[in-house]
N, C-alpha and C positions, 0 to 999 in steps of 0.2 A: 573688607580688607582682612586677610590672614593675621591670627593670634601670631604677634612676634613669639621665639622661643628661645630661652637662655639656659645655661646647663654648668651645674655646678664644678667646680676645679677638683680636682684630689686632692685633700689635705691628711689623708686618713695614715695610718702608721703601715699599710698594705704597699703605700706609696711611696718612691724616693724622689723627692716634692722638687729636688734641681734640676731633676731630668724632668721627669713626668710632666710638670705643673708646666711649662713650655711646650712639650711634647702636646699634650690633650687639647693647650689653648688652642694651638695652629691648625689640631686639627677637625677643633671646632667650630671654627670660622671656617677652614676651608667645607667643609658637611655644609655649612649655611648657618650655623646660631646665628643669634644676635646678639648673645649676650653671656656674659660669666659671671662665675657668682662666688664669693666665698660664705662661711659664717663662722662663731667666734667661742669655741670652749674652751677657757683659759685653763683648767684641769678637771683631774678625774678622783670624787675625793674617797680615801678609804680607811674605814669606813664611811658609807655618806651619813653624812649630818641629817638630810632629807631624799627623798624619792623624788624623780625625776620628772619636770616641770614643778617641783614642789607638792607634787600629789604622794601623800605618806602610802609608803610600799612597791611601790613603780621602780625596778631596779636602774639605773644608766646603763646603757647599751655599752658591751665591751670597745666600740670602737671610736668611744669617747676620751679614751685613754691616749690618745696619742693624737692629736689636730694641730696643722700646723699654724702660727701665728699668719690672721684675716691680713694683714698690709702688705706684708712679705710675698704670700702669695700670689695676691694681685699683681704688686709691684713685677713678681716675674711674668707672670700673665701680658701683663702690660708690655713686655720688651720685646714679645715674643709674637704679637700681632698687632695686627692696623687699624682693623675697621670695630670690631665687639668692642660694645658696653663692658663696664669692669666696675659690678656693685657689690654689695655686702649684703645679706638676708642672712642675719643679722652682726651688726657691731651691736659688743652690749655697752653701750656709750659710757655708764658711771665707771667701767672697769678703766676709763681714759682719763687724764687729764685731758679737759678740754679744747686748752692752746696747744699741746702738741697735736692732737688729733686732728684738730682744724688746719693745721701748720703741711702734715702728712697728706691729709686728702690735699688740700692744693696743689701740692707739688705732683701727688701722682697726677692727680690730673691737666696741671701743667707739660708735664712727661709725657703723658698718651695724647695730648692733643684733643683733650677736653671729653672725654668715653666716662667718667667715674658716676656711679650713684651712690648716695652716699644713704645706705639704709640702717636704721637708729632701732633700737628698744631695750627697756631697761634691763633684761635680762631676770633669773628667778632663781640660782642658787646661792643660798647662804655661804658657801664656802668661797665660792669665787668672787665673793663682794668681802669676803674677810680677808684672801691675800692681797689684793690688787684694788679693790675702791676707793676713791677720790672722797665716796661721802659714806654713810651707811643706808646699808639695806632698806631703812625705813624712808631714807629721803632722796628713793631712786626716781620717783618722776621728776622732783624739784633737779636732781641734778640731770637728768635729761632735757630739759627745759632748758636749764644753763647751757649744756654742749648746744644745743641748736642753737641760741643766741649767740655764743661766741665763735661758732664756727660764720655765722652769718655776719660777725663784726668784722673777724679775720679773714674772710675772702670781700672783703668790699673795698672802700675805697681809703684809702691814707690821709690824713694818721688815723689809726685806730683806735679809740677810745673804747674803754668796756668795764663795769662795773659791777662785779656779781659777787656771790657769796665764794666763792671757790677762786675766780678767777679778776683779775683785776690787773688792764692795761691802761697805763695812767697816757699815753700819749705815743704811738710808736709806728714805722713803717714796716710789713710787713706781705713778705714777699719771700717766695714767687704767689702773683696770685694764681687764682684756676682758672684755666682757658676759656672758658663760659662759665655761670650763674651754677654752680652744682645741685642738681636735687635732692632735696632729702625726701626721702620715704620712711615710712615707722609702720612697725610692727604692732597694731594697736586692734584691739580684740573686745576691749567695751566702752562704756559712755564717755569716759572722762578722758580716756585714750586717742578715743576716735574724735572728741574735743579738741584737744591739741595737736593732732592731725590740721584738723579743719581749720585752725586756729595759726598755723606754725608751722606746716609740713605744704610739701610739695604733690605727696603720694601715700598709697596704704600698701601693707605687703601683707595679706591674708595667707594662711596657710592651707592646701585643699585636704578638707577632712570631710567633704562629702560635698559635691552641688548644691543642693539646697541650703544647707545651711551656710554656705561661704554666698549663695545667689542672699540669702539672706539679711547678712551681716551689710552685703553692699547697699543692698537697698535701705539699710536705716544710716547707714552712714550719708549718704546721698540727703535724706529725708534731714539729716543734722545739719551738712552743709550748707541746704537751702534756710534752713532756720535761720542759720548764722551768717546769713546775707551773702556765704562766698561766692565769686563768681569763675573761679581759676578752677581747669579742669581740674578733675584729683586723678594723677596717672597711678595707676594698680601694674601691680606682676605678682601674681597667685606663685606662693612655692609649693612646691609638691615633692615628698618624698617618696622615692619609690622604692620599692623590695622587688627587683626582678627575679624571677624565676625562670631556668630555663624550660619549664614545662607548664601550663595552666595552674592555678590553682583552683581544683575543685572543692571544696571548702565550700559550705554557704555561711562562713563565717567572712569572708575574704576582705581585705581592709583595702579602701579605695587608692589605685596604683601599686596594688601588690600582686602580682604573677608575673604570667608570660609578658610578651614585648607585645600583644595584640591584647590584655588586656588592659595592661598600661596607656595603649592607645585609645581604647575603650573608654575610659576613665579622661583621660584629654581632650576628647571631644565631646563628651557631656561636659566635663569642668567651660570649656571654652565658650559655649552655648549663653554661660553668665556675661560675656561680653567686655571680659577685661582687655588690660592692652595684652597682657603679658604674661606666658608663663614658663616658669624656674623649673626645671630636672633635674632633681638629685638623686642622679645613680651611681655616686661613688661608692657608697655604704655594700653593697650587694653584689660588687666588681670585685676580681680576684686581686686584677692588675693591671696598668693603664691603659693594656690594649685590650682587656675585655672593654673594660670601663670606653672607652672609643669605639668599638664594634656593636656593640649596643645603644650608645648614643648615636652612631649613626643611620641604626637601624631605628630607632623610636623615632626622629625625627621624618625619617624618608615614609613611612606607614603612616606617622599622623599628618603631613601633608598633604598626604593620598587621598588620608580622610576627610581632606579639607580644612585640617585645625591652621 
């Protein structure tokens, strides 16, 4: 069976997100995605406090400076077609209060007729967790843990009851619910992560920074699951960033999904070989403007289907 393929929305400040973000949906469904994707920079800080992922020295890429808010987007997404999935890779969940979050995804996915995934991790800059955090930085898993239990309290059945450090519904109906059961997926990268994945989650969302070592991660997560008696498939969609190039890069430094549109594809069919359900294209970053951004994504897609992905 064909690696499904999803392809990330413009959010980026190249883009003007009322037009575009409709525009790119449609006509990524119409190319064949399956799936849209937003994710979640709340700002761009400056000075930074830290380097990027939290690795001291790593500057933020300039075009973090300008992203548009992860619901919003979807939300037009959502209006704007019928059949594509409409997930997040990544919400960084503490940056929400829990009850609206879980309140938001309902609805959207009430609205699109049940397409939302709902993809979680706790996020890693210090300044984004100082304007807009629910908890502190230190007690980002614990409040991730929370958002999955109360988003699971709030899409179930009536009344809702739910008692947690942050959040607390003494008895209430709550509505609209989601059209189906919503999956959650998390962004989890080590033991304790990939735990509560196993533990609490629907899905993993790896990021591809090389085949082997994402063939790797799966195979111990796998290896965890069985430990801990799960029996529910664990669905995966691998994100991949890519830096397209209109020409090769020769380079033997080249960073995996960075050049042309054929090494790109290159790089998708080794990645796919790992045997996930699913994987994410994000080539907004490297697009001028929504119809490069769309001419390339329908060119990557049409070549790595050729290729079998």
């Amino acid at each position: 069976m064909a690696t499904r393929l999803g392809l990330s929305l413009p959010q980026m400040r190249q883009y003007s997100i009322g037009t575009d973000v409709p525009a790119v949906a449609r006509a990524a469904e119409r190319i064949g995605y399956d799936s849209l994707w937003v994710f979640e920079r709340a700002l761009f800080p400056e000075p930074a406090t830290q380097g990027l992922y939290g690795v001291e020295g790593l500057p933020w890429p300039d075009q973090y400076r300008n992203v548009a808010d992860p619901l919003v987007t979807l939300t037009l997404a959502a209006a704007a077609t019928e059949r594509a999935e409409l997930g997040s890779s990544v919400l960084v969940a503490p940056l929400h209060v829990p009850f609206q979050l879980a309140k938001a995804l309902a609805s959207l996915d009430a609205a699109s007729g049940g397409r939302v995934i709902a993809g979680l991790g706790t996020g890693w800059s210090l300044d984004e967790y100082a304007a807009s955090a629910v908890r502190p930085f230190e007690e980002r898993g614990a409040a991730l843990d929370e958002t999955i239990a109360v988003c699971r309290a709030v899409w179930g059945p009536d009344p809702v009851v739910y008692e947690g450090e942050s959040t607390r519904i003494a008895s209430a109906v709550v509505g609209p619910k989601p059209a189906r059961p919503i999956p959650i997926l998390l962004a989890a990268s080590n033991r304790r992560a990939w735990r509560r994945l196993v533990d609490h989650a629907d899905g993993w969302l790896p990021v591809g920074m090389g085949a082997d070592q994402v063939a790797a991660q799966w195979r111990r997560l796998r290896e965890l699951a069985e430990e801990r008696g799960r029996t529910e498939p664990i669905r995966t969609v691998l994100r991949v960033n890519a830096s397209h190039l209109p020409k090769a890069y020769e380079g033997a430094d080249r960073q995996p999904f960075q050049g042309s549109v054929d090494q790109i594809v290159e790089d998708l069919v080794e990645h796919a070989r790992i045997g996930l359900d699913e994987i994410l294209i994000d080539l907004q970053g490297s697009a001028r403007d929504a119809q490069e951004l769309t001419d390339v994504a329908a060119e990557v897609f049409e070549k790595a289907r050729a290729a079998g992905v």
